[in-house]
KEDO-737608 format. One record per residue: residue number from 1; z, x, y of N, C-alpha, C in turn; residue in three letters. Coordinates in steps of 0.05 Angstrom, whole numbers. Layout:
# KEDO-737608
NUM | Z | X | Y | Z | X | Y | Z | X | Y | Ala
...
END
This chain:
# KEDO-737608
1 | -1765 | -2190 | 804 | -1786 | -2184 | 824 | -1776 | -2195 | 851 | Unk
2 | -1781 | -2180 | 867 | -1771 | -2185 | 894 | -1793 | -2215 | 916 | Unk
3 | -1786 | -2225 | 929 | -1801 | -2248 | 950 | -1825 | -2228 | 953 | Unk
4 | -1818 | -2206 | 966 | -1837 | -2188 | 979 | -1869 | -2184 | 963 | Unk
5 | -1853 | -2180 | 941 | -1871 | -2173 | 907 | -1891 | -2192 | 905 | Unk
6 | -1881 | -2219 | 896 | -1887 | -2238 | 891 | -1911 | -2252 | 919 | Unk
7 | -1900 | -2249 | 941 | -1914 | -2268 | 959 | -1944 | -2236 | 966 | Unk
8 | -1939 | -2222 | 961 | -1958 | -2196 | 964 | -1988 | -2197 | 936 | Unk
9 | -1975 | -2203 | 918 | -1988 | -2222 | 896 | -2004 | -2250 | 907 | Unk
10 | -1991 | -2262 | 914 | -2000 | -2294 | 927 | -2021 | -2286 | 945 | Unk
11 | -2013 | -2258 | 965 | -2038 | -2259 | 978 | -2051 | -2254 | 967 | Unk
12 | -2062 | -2231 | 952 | -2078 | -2221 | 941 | -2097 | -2240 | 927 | Unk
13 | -2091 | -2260 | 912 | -2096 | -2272 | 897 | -2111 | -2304 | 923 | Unk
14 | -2094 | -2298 | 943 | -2111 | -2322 | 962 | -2138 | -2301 | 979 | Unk
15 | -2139 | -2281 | 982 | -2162 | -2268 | 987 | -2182 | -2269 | 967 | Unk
16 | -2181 | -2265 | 941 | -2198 | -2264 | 926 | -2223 | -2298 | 917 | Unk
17 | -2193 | -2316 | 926 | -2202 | -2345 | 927 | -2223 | -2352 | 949 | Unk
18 | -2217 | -2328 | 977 | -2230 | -2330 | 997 | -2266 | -2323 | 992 | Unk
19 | -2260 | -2305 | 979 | -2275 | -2290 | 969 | -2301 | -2306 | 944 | Unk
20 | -2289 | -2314 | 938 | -2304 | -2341 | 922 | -2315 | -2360 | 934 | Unk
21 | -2308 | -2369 | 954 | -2306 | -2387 | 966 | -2289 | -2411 | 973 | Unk
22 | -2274 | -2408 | 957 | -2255 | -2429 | 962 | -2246 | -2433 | 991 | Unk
23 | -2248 | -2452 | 1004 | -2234 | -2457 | 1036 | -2216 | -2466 | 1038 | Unk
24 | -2205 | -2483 | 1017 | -2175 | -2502 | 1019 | -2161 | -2497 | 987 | Unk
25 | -2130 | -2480 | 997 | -2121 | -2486 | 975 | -2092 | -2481 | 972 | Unk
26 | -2070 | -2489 | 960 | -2042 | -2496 | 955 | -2026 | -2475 | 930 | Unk
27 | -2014 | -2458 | 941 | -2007 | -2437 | 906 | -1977 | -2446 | 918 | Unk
28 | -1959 | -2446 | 901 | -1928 | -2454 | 900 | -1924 | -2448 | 874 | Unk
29 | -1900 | -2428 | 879 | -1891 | -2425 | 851 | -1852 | -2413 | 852 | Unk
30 | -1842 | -2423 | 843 | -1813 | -2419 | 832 | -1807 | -2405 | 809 | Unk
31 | -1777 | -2397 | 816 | -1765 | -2385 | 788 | -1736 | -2402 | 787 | Unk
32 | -1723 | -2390 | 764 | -1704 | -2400 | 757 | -1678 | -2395 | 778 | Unk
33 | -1682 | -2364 | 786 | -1662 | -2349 | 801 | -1670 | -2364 | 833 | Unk
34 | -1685 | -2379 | 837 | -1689 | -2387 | 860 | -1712 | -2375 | 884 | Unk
35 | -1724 | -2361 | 868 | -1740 | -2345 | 885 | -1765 | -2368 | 889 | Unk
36 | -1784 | -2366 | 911 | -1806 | -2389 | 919 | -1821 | -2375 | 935 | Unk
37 | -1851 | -2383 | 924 | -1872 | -2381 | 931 | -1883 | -2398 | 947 | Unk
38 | -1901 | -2391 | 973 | -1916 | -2420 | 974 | -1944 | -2409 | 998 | Unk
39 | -1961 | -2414 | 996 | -1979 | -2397 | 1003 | -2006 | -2421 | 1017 | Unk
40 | -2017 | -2432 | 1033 | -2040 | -2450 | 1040 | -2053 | -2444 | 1049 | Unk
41 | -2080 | -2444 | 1056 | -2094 | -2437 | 1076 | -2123 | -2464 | 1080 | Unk
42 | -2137 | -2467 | 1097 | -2152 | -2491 | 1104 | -2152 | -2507 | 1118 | Unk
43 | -2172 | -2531 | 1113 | -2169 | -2548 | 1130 | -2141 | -2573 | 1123 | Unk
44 | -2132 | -2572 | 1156 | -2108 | -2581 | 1150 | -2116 | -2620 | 1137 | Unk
45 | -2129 | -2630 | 1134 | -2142 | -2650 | 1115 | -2139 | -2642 | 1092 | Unk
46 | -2156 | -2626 | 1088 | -2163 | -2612 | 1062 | -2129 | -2610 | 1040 | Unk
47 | -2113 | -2590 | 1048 | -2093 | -2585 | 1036 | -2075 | -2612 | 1048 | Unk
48 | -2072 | -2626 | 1063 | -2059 | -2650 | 1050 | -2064 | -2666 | 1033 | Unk
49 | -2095 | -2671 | 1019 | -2108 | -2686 | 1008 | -2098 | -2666 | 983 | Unk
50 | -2098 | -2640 | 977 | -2097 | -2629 | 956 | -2057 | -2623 | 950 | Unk
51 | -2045 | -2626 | 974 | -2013 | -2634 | 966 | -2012 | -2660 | 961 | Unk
52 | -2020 | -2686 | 968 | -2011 | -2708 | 957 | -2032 | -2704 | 926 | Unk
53 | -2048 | -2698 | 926 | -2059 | -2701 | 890 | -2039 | -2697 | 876 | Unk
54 | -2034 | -2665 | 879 | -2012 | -2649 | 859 | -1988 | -2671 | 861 | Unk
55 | -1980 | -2680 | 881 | -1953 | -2703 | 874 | -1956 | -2718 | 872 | Unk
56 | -1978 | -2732 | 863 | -1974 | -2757 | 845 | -1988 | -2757 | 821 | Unk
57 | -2007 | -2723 | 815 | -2006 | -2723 | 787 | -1980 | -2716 | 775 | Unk
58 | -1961 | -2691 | 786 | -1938 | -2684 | 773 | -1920 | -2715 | 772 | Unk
59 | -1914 | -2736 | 789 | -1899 | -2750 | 782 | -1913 | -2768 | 764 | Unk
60 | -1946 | -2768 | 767 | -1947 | -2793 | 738 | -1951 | -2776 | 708 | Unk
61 | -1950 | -2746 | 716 | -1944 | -2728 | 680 | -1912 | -2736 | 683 | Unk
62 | -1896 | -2735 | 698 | -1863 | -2741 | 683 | -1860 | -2768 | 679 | Unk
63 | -1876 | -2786 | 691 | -1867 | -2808 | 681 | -1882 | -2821 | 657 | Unk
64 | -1905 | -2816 | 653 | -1917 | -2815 | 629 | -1916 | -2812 | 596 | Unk
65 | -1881 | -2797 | 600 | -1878 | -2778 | 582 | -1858 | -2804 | 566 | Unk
66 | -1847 | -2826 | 594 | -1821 | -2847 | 586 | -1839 | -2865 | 580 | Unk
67 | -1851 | -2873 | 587 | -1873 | -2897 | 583 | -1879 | -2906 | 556 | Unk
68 | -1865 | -2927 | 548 | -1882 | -2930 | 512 | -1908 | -2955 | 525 | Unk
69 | -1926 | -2940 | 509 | -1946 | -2954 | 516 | -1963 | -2965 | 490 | Unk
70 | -1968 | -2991 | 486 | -1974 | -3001 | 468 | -2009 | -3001 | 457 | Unk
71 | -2022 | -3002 | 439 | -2056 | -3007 | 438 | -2064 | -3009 | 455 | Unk
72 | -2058 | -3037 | 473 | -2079 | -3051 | 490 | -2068 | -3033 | 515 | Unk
73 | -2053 | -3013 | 522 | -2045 | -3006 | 543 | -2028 | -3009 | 556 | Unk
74 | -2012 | -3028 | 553 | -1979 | -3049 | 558 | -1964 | -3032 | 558 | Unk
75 | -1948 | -3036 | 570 | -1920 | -3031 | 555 | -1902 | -3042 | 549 | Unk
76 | -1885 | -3032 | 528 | -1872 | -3051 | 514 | -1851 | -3064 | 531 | Unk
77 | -1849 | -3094 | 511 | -1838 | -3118 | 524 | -1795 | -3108 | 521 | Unk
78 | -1783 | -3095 | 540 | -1757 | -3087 | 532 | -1745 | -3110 | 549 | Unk
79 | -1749 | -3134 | 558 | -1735 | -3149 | 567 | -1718 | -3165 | 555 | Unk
80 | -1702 | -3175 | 549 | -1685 | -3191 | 545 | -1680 | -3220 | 533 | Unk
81 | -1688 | -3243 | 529 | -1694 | -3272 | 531 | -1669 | -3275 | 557 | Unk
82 | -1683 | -3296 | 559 | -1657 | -3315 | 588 | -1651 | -3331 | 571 | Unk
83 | -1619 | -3338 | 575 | -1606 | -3363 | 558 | -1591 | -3372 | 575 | Unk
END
């Protein structure tokens, strides 16, 4: 699918949000081959408040995934003793 394709979609799909009502909102999407989406519209508050969400939910789902986390919520003790 061509940029053209794809970002013609994005609109479409950001009118209909309009259309709902939605006033503020962030679509971004990638492929493997490198192709990129990225589409905003709103208050410029609004969609910063809704770009920093998205990046620091996506960085605390990847880091989440390393985290051993114990019962009480801890995580585990991988330190060392000092000698």
């Amino acid at each position: 699918m061509s940029d053209e394709i794809i970002m013609a979609k994005v609109n479409a799909f950001a009118q209909e949000l309009r259309e709902l009502g939605v006033e503020d909102f962030i679509f971004a999407a990638g492929s493997d081959n490198g192709m990129l989406a990225i589409q905003y519209d709103g208050d410029p508050r609004g969609i910063c408040f809704l770009a920093m969400t998205t990046l620091i939910n996506a960085m605390m789902e990847g880091v989440s995934d390393t985290l051993e986390v114990r019962s009480r919520g801890r995580r585990k003790d991988n330190s060392e003793g000092m000698e």
